[in-house]
C-alpha positions as CSV (number, residue, x, y, z in Angstrom):
1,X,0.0,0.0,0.0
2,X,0.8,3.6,-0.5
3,X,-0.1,6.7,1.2
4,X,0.4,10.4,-0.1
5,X,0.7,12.8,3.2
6,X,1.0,16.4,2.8
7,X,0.1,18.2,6.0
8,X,-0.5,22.1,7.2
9,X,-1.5,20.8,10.4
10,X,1.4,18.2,11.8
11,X,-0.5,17.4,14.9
12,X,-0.3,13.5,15.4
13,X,1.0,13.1,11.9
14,X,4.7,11.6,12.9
15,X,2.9,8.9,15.4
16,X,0.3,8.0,12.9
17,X,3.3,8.0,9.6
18,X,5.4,5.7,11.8
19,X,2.3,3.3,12.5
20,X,1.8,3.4,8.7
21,X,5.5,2.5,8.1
22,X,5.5,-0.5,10.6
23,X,2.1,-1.9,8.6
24,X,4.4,-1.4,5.9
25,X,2.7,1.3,4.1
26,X,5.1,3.3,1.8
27,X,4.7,7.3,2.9
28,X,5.0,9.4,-0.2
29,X,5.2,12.9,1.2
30,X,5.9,16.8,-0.1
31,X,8.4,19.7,1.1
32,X,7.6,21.0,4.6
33,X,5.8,17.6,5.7
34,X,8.8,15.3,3.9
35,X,11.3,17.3,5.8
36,X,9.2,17.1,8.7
37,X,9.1,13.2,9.0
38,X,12.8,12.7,7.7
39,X,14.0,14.7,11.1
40,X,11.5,12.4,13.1
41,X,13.1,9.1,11.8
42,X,10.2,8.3,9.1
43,X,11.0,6.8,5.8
44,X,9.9,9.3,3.4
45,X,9.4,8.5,-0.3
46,X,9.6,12.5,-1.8
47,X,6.7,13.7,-4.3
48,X,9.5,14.8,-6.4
49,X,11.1,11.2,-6.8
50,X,7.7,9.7,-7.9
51,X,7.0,12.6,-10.7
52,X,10.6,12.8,-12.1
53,X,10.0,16.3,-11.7
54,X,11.0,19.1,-9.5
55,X,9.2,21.3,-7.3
56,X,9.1,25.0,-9.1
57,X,7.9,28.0,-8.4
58,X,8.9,28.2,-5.0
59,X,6.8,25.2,-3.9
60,X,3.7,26.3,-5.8
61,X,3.5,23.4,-8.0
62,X,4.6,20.1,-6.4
63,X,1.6,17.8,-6.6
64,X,-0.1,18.6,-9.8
65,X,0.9,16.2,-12.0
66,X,0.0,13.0,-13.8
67,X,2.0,10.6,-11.2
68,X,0.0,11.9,-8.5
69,X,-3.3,12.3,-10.2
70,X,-3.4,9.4,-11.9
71,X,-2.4,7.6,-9.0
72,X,-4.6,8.5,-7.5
73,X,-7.6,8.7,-9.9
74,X,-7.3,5.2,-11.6
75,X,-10.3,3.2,-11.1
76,X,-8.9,-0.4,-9.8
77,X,-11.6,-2.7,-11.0
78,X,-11.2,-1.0,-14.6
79,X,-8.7,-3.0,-16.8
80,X,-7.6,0.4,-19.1
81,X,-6.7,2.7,-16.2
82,X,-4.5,-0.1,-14.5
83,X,-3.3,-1.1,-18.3
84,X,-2.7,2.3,-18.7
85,X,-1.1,3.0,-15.3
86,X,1.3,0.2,-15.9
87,X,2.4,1.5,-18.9
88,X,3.2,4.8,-18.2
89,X,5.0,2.9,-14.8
90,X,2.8,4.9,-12.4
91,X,1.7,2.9,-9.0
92,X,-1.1,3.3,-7.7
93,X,-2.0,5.1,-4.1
94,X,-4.4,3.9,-1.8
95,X,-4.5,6.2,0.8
96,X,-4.4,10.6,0.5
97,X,-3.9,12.2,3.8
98,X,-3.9,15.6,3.8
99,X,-4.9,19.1,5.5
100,X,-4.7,22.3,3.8
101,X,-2.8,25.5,3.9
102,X,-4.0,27.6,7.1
103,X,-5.9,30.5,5.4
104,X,-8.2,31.5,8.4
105,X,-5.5,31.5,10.5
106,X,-3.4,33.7,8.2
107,X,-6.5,36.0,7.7
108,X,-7.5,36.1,11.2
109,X,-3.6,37.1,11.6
110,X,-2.6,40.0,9.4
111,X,-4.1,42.3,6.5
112,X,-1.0,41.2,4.1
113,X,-2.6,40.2,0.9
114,X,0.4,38.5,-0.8
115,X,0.9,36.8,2.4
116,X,-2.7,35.7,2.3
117,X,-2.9,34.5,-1.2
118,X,0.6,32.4,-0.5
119,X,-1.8,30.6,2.3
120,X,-4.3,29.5,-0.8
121,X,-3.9,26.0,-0.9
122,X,-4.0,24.9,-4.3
123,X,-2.7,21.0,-4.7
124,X,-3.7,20.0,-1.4
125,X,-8.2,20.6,-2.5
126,X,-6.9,19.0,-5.9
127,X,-5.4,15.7,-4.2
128,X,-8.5,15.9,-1.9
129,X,-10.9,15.7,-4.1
130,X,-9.1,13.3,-6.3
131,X,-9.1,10.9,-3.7
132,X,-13.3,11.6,-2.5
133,X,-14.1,11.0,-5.9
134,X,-12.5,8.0,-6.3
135,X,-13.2,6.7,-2.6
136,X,-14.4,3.2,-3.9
137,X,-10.7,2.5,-4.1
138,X,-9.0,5.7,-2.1
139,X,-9.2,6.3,1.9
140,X,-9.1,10.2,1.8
141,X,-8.1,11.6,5.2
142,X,-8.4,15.0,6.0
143,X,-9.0,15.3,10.0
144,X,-6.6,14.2,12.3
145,X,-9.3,12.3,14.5
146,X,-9.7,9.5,11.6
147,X,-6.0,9.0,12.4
148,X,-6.4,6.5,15.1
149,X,-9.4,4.8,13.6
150,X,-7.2,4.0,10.2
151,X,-4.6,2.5,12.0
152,X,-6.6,0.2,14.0
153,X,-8.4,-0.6,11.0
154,X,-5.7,-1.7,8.8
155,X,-3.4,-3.2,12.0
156,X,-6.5,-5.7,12.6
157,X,-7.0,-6.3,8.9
158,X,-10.5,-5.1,9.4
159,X,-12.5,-4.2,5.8
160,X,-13.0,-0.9,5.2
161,X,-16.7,-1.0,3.9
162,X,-18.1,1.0,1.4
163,X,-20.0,3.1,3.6
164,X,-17.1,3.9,5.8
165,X,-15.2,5.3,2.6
166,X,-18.3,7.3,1.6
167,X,-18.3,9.4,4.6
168,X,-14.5,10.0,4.8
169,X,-15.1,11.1,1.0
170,X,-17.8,13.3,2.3
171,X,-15.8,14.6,5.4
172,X,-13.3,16.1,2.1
173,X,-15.7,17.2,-0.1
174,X,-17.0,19.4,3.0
175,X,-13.7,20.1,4.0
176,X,-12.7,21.6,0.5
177,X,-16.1,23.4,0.2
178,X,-15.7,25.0,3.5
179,X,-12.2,26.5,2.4
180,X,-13.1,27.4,-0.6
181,X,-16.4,29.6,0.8
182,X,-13.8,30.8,3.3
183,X,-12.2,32.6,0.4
184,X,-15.2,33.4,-1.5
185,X,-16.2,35.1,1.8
186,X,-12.7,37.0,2.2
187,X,-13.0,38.5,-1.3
188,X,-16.2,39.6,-1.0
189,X,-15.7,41.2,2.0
190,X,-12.8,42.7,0.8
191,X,-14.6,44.1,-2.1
192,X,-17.2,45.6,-0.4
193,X,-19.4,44.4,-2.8
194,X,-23.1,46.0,-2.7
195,X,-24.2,43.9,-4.8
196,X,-26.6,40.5,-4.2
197,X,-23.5,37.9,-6.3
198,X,-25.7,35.8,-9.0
199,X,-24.4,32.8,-6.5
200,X,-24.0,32.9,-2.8
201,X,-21.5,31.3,-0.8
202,X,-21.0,31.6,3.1
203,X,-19.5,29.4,5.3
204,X,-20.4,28.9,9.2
205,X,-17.6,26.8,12.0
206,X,-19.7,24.8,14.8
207,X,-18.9,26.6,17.8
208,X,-21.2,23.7,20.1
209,X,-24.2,21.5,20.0
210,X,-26.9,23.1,22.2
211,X,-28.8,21.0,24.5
212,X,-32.0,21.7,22.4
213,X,-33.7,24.0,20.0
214,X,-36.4,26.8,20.2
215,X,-38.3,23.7,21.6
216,X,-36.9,20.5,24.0
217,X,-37.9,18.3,21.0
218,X,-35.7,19.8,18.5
219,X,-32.0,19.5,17.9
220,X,-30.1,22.8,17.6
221,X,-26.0,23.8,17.4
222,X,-24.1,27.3,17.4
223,X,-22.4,28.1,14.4
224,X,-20.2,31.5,13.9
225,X,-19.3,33.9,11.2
226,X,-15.8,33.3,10.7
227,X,-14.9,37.3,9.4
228,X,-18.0,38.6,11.7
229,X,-16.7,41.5,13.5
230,X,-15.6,41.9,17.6
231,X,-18.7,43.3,18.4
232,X,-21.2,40.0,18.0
233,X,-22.9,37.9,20.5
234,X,-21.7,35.1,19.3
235,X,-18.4,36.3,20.1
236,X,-19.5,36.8,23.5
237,X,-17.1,35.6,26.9
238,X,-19.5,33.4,29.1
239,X,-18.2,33.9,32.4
240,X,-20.7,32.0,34.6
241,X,-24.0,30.1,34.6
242,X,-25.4,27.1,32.8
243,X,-25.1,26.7,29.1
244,X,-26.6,28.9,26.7
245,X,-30.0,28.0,25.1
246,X,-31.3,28.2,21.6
247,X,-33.5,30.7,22.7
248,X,-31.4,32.5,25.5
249,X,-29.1,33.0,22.3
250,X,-31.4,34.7,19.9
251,X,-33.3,36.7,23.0
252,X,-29.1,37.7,24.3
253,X,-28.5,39.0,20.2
254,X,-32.1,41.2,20.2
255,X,-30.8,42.4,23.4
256,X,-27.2,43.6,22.7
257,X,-28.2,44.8,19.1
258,X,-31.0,47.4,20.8
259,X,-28.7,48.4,23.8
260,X,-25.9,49.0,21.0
261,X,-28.2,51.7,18.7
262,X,-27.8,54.1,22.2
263,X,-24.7,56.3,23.4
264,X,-25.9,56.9,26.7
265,X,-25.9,54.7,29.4
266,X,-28.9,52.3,28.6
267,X,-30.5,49.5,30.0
268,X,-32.9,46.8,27.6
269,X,-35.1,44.1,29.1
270,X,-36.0,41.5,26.8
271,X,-38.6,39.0,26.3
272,X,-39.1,35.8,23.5
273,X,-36.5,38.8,21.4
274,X,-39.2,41.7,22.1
275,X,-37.7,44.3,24.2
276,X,-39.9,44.8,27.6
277,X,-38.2,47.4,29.3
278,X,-35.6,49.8,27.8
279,X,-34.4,53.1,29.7
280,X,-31.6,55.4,29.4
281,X,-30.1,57.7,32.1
282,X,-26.8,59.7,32.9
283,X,-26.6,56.5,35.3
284,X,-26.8,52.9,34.0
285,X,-27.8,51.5,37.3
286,X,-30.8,54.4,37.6
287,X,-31.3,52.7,34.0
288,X,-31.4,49.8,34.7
289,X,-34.1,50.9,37.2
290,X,-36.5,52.6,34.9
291,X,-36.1,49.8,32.7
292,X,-37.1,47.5,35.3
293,X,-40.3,49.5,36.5
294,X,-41.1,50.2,33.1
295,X,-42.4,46.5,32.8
296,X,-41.6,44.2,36.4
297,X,-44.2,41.5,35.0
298,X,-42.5,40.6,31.9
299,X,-38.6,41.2,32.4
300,X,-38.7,38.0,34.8
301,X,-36.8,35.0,33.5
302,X,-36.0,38.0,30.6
303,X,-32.8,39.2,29.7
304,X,-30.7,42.3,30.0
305,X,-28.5,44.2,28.1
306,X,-26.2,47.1,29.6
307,X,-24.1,49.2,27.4
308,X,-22.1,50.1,30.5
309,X,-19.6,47.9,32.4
310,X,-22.6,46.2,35.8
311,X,-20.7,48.0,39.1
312,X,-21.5,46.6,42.8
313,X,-24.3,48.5,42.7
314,X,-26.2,47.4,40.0
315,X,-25.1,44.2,40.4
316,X,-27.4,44.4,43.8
317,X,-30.4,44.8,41.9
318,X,-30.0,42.8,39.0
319,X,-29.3,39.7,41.5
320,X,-32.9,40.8,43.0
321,X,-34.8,39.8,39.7
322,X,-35.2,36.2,38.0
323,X,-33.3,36.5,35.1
324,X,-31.5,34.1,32.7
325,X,-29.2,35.9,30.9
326,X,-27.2,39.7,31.5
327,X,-24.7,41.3,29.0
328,X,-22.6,43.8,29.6
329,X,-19.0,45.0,28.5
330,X,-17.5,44.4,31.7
331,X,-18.3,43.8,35.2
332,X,-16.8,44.9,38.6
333,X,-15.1,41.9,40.4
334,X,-17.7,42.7,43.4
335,X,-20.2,42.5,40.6
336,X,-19.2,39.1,39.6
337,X,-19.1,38.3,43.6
338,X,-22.2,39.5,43.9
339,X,-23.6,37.7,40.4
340,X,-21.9,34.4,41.3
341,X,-24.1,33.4,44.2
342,X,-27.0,33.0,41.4
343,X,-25.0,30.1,39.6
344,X,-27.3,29.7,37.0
345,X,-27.4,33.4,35.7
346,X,-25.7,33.3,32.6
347,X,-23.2,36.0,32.6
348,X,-21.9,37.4,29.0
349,X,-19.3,40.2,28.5
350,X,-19.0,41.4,25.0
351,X,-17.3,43.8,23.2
352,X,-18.8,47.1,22.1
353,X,-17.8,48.8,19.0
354,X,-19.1,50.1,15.2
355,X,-21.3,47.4,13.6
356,X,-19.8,45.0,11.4
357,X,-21.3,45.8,7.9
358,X,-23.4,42.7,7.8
359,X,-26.1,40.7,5.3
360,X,-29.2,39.8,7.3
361,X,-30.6,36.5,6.0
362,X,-33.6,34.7,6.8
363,X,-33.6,30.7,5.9
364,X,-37.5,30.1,4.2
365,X,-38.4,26.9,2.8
366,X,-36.2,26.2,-0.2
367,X,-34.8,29.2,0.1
368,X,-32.6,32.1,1.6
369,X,-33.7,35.9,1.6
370,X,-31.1,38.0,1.9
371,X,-31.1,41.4,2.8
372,X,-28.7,44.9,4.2
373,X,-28.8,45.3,7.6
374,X,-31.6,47.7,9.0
375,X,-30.0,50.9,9.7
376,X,-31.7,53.9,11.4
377,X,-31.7,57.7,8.9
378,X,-32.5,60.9,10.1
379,X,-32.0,62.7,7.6
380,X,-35.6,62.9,6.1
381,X,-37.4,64.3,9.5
382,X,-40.8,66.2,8.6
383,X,-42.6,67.8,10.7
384,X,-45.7,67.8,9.3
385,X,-48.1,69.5,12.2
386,X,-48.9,72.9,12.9
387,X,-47.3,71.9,15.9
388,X,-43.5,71.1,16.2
389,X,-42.5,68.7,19.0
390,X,-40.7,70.5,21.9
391,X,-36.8,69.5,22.5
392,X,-37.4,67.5,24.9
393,X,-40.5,65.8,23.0
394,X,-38.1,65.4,19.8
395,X,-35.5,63.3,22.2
396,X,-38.2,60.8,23.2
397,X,-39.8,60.9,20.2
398,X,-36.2,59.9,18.8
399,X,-35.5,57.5,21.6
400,X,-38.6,55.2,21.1
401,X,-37.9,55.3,17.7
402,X,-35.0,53.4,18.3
403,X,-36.9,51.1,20.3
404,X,-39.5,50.5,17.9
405,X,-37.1,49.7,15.4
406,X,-36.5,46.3,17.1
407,X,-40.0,45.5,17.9
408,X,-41.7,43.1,15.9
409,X,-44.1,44.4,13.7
410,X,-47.1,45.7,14.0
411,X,-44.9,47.8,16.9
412,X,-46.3,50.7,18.9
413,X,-43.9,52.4,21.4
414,X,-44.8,54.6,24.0
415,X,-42.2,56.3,26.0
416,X,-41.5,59.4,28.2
417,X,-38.2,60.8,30.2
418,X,-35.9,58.2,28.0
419,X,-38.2,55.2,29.4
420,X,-40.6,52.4,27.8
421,X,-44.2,53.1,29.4
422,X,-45.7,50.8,26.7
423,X,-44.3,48.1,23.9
424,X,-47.3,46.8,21.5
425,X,-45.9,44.2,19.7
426,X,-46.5,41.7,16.7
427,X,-49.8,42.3,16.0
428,X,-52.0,41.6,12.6
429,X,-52.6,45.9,13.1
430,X,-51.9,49.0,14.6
431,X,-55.2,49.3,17.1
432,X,-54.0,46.4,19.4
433,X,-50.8,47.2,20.1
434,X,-51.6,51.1,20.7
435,X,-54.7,49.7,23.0
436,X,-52.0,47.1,24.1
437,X,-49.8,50.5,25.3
438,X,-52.6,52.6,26.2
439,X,-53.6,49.7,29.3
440,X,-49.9,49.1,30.2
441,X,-49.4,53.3,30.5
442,X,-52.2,54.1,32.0
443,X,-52.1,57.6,33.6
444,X,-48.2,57.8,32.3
445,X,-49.4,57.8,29.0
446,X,-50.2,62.1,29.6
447,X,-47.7,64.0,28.1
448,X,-45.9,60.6,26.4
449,X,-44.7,60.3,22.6
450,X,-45.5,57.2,20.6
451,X,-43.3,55.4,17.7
452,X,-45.0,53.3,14.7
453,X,-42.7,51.2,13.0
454,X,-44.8,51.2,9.7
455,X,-47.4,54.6,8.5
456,X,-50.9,54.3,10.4
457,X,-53.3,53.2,7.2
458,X,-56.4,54.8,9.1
459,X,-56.5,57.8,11.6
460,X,-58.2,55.4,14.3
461,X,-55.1,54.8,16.2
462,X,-53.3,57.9,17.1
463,X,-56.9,59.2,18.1
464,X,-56.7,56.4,20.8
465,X,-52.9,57.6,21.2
466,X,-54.5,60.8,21.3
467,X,-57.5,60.2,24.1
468,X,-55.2,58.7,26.6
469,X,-53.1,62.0,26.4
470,X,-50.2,61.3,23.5
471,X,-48.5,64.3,22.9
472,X,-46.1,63.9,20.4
473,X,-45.7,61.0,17.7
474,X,-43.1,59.6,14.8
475,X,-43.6,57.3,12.5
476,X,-42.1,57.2,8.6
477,X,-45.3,58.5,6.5
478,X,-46.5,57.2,3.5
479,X,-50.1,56.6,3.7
480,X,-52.4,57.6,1.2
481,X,-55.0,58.6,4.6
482,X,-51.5,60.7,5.8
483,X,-53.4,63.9,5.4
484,X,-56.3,62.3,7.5
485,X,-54.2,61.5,10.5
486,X,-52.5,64.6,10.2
487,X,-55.9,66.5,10.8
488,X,-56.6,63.9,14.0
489,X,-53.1,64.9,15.5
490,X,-53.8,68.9,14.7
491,X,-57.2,68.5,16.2
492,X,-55.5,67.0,19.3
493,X,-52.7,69.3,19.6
494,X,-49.7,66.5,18.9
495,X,-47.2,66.9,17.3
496,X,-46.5,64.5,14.8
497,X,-43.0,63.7,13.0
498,X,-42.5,62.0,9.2
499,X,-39.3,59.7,9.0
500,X,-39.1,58.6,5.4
501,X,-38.2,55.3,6.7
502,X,-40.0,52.5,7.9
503,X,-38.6,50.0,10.2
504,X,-41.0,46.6,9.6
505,X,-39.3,43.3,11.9
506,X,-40.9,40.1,10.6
């Protein structure tokens, strides 16, 4: 038998050569990895020897030749390949173990572009995929775990079934379609493309099975963006508490990504990836606080995000709710003192800093909609009532349109003094979820503003807005009725504020 090995990654490869050699396997090997097992003691049979042909180009072409390939690629069982393979005095190999050249390391490493198209591996996929497609007579190894597994295979004489050869073919078909998505990826990000490409490739790493999906009966892992930016949940430290969830995980993301749209110390309470509470203050723990009273029913078992590092202070109160997950930036080590007595809080410090320009996609069935991320515009604010909103109406009226943003539609926000009175979310129309925040308010909703992610399409809702003492509204116009509920909110005195720009969350 022979075996070609040609390997980035050396880990475990002398122990598992030297196994081969005493099964009497002949190792075939190229440059680094030859040199590599020659000063380790390993008989090493160079590339260069079987091809009758140097490497050139500084190592760029070593493997791409006929006396690897069709080594490789001859089909056993077919009398003309092995005719043919005779005749041109190639022998065959039986086994192709190889890793490739690290590129996410080298990307993840430095902003050198020659140095990260040197880290392209080019013969290394080639011999790969040689060797999957012709698995029926090939083993094709390309993670160091099947190391062991092949050695006690062929030490015991054990056949290697069709099936088995099947999947290792499949582990290198994924292997190579992973790596080459990687660089697909780091072009396109380095384009900056705007464009949607006519084909789109992406590639995911595992980061860990979760212990279930959205439901106990469903299976569910973590998978991250391998060139997604610091500033991602899934980048997130966990420094205590029980394992993440499928759904602590999405609720953790809505929470960072609405804490993240505000400067000022804020505080965001969040529900099934509605936001329940959200505050801001001078203060992040008196933020914290009117988050908190903004909505003490549904922040329990919620999360919270803090755009501030959580002090001794804070840490006090947050330790006084039920809740399963906080993020923050930092925390204080009496915070963490304080924090650790709850041992199943799930603790997460992440990093803060300018969104990574990302694609939103949504999975639907056959499919994948893809989409720029939702960004908040100012530029086209209207007023468009007799009245104009006061300055300190225009900074709520601004603030709950940040929170409405990240609402699921139909949303209604009412807010007042930085602070949530009232989140109406996800119904089939804008009535319930203004009635929705007109009942939660109550007497706070006097003097309050009130966001709508999407135009009203009838004038019925900002008079209830209006009734229970709405003063000032936003939302991104467009309705052919505008005119309509313009009249309502000048017959009521509000103020009323045109974005442009709607801000729908399906």
């Amino acid at each position: 038998m022979r075996a070609l090995i040609s390997v980035s990654n050396k880990e475990g490869i002398v122990d598992f050569a030297r196994k081969l050699t005493q099964l009497h396997v002949q190792i075939i090997s190229t440059g680094g990895t030859a040199k590599y097992l020659k000063e380790n003691g390993i008989d090493v049979l160079e590339v260069q020897q079987v091809t009758s042909f140097p490497e050139i180009l500084d190592g760029r072409v070593k493997t791409l030749h006929p006396a690897i390939h069709g080594a490789i690629l001859a089909k056993r069982d077919k009398e003309e390949h092995m005719k043919e393979l005779r005749k041109l005095s190639i022998t065959p190999i039986d086994i192709v173990v190889v890793n490739l050249y690290p590129f996410k390391e080298t990307v993840q490493k430095t902003n050198d572009l020659e140095q990260i198209l040197e880290n392209i591996d080019i013969g290394g996929p080639s011999m790969l995929r040689s060797a999957a497609k012709n698995y029926k007579d090939v083993l094709v190894i390309c993670d160091t775990c099947d190391y062991e597994w092949l050695i006690d295979k062929i030490s015991k004489e054990e056949i290697i079934t069709q099936e088995e050869r099947a999947k290792l073919a499949l582990k290198a078909f994924e292997h190579t379609a992973y790596y080459d998505a990687m660089i697909c990826q780091f072009f396109r990000e380095r384009l900056n493309l705007e464009e949607f490409p006519k084909t789109f490739t992406f590639t995911f790493e595992k980061v860990y099975d979760l212990r279930y999906g959205e439901n106990p009966h469903q299976r569910a892992a973590l998978y991250k963006d391998l060139f997604a930016g610091p500033s991602m949940i899934v980048k997130a430290e966990q420094i205590q508490g029980k394992e993440l969830s499928f759904n602590n995980i999405c609720d953790a993301d809505a929470a960072f990504q609405l804490v993240k749209e505000f400067e000022t110390p804020c505080a965001v309470a969040v529900k099934h990836t509605n936001p329940c509470g959200v505050a801001c203050d001078d203060d992040i723990s008196t933020a914290f606080e009117k988050a908190y009273r903004a909505d003490p029913l549904s922040i329990f078992g919620g999360i919270v995000a803090l755009n501030r590092p959580v002090g001794k202070k804070l840490a006090e109160k947050l330790s006084e709710i039920f809740l399963e997950v906080i993020v923050a930036p930092d925390y204080s080590p009496e915070a963490l003192e304080i924090l650790s007595k709850k041992r199943n809080l799930r603790i997460l410090k992440v990093h803060f800093s300018k969104d990574h320009a990302e694609l939103d996609f949504r999975k639907v069935s056959g499919g994948l909609l893809l989409q720029t991320k939702d960004v908040l515009d100012y530029q086209e604010l209207k007023v468009v009532t007799r009245r104009a909103p006061t300055e300190k109406e225009m900074v709520d009226l601004l603030f709950a349109w940040k929170v409405v943003k990240h609402a699921k539609s139909n949303a209604i926000v009412f807010a007042k003094n930085l602070c949530t009175l009232g989140i109406g979310t996800g119904q089939v129309n804008r009535l319930w979820p203004t009635e929705h925040c007109v009942r939660v308010a109550q007497e706070n909703a006097k003097g309050a503003v009130l966001a709508s992610d999407a135009f009203f399409p009838f004038p019925d809702a900002v008079e209830i807005a209006a009734k229970a003492g709405v003063s000032a509204i936003i939302e991104p116009g467009g309705s052919v009725r505008d005119q309509q509920i313009i009249e309502v909110a000048n017959q009521y005195d509000i103020a009323m504020v045109f974005t442009g720009t709607r801000h729908f969350r399906h």
